[in-house]
N, C-alpha and C positions, 0 to 999 in steps of 0.2 A: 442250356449253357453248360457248356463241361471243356474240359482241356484232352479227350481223347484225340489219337494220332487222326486224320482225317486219311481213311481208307476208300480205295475207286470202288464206284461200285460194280457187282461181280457179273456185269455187263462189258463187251466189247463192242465199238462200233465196227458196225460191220459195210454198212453203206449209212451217204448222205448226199441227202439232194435237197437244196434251201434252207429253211429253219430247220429240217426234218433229218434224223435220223433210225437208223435201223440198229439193235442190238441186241448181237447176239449173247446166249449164258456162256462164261466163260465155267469150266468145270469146277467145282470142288477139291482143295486138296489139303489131306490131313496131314495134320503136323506129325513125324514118326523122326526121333521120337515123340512123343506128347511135352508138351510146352513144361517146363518147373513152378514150379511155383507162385506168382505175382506176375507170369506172361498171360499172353495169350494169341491165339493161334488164327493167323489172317486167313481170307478167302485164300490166296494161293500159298497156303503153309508155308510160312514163314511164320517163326514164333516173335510176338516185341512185346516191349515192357507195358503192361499193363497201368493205365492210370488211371487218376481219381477223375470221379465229377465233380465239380469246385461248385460251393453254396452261395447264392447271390444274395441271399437272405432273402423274406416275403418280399414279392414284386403286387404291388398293387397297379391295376391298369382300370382309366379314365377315359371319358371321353366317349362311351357307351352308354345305350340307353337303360343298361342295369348296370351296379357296381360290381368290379370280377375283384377277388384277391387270390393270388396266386403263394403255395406256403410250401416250403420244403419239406420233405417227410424221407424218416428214415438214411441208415448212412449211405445210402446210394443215392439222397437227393432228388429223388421222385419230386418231382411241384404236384399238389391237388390243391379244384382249386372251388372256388366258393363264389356262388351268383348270389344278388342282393334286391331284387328279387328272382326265383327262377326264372328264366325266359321260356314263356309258351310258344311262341311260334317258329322260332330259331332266327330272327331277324336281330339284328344286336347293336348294327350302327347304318348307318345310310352314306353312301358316295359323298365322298368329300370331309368327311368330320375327321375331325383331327382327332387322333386315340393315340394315348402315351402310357407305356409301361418304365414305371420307376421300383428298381430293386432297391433295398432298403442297404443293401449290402454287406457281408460276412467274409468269406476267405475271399470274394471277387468284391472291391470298392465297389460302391454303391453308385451307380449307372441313372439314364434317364434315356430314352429313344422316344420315336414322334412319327407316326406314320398317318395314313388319310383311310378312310374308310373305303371299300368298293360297292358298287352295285351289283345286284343280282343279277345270275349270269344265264341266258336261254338261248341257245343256238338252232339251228335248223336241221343238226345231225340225227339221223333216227333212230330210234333204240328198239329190237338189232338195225346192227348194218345189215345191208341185205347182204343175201347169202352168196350171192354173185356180183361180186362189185364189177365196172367197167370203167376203166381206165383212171383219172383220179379220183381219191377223195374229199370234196370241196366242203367248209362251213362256213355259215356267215353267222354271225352276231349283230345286239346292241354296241357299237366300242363306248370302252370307257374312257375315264378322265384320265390326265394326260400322265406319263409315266405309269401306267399299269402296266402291267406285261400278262401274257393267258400262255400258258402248257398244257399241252394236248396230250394224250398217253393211251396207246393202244398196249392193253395187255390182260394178261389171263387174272381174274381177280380174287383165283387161290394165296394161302398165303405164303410167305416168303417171297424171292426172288428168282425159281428155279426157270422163269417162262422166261420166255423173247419179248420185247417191247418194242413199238414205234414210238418215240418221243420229241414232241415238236414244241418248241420255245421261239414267241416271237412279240413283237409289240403289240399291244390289243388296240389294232384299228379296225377290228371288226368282221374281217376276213382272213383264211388261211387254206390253201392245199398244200394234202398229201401226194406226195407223185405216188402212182399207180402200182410200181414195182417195191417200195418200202411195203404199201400193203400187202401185196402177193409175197412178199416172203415171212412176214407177218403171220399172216392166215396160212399159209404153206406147212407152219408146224403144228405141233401139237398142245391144244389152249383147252382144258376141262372146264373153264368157264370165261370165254372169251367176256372181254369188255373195252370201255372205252371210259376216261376222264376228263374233262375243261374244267381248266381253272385258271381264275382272275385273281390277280394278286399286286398287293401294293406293298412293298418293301422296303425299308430302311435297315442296312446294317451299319455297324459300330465296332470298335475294338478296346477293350478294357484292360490294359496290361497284358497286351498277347493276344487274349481271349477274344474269339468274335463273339459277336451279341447280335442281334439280328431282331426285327419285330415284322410281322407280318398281317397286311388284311386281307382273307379271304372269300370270295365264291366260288361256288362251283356245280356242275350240274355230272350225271353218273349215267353210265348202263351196262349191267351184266346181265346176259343170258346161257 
């Protein structure tokens, strides 16, 4: 939760075919001069006024099989947060349970959101892709319950933003292809650790005086090589 300027991220579309997009890195540019004081310096250097993260006060969230409290820290507002008891297995609510995060509220009034739990997510993609794909990339899945939505992400899983991505968003009924040519220009470049990500998501957002607020339930399954 914070009030900064929402910036694109430092990807271009560069093709799309269906849910599916290809995007390219768009370059690096520094700010010259260097930004004054209280700015700071966007992906395409441009300097803007730098702002705060705004404190929602402790968000405690329900509705889980342990209790989470979520607690602001430090003046940049960091949330850490506290299980009650730890969770051993990573499983934390099951498809359908209703889980609500209520901030207790501070500089942002004191908020309430309501979202549903999702199921565990296992598709049929193989980890690696083989080395020579032919023509598309197809997944199936479990679908989930209704309003879930699943994004796909083909990209290198160093960190930052400096690689290429294929990035596919669509409604999780259970199946999706990539057309064949988003992957080839995908794998075309240079990936030091190629990978891939699915994820199911159930999502409620909000607006608090301005501010979006958002709550999220996640799975998801991974592969880097």
């Amino acid at each position: 939760m914070d009030n900064r300027e929402t910036e694109p991220p430092p990807w271009d579309l560069a093709q799309a075919v269906g849910d599916c997009g290809y995007f390219e890195v768009r370059p690096w540019q520094d700010c010259d001069p260097a930004c004054e004081v209280g700015g700071t310096c966007t992906w395409d250097g441009e300097c803007i006024e730098a702002s705060d993260p705004i404190d929602a006060g402790i968000v405690t969230v329900t509705g889980l099989t342990v209790d989470l409290v979520l607690t602001p820290m430090s003046e940049w507002v960091y949330y850490g947060y506290q299980f009650d008891p730890e969770p051993t297995d990573g499983e934390i609510f099951a498809e359908g349970d209703p889980i609500a995060a209520r901030a207790a509220g501070a500089a942002l009034p004191a908020f309430e959101l309501e979202t549903l739990g999702v199921a565990p997510l296992e598709s049929d993609l193989p980890c690696p892709l083989p080395d020579d794909p032919t023509g598309d990339l197809s997944l199936r899945w479990t679908p989930g319950q209704a309003g879930d939505q699943v994004r796909l992400a083909l990209t290198s899983a160093n960190h930052g933003s400096q690689f290429p991505a294929v990035v596919c968003e669509t409604v999780d009924d259970g199946a999706l292809v990539v057309d064949a040519a988003l992957v080839e220009a995908w794998r075309s470049q240079p990936l030091p650790v190629p990978s891939w990500r699915l994820e199911r998501m159930h999502e409620v957002r909000g607006e608090v005086q301005g501010v979006p607020v958002a709550l999220t339930a996640q799975a998801q399954e991974g592969c880097a090589w």
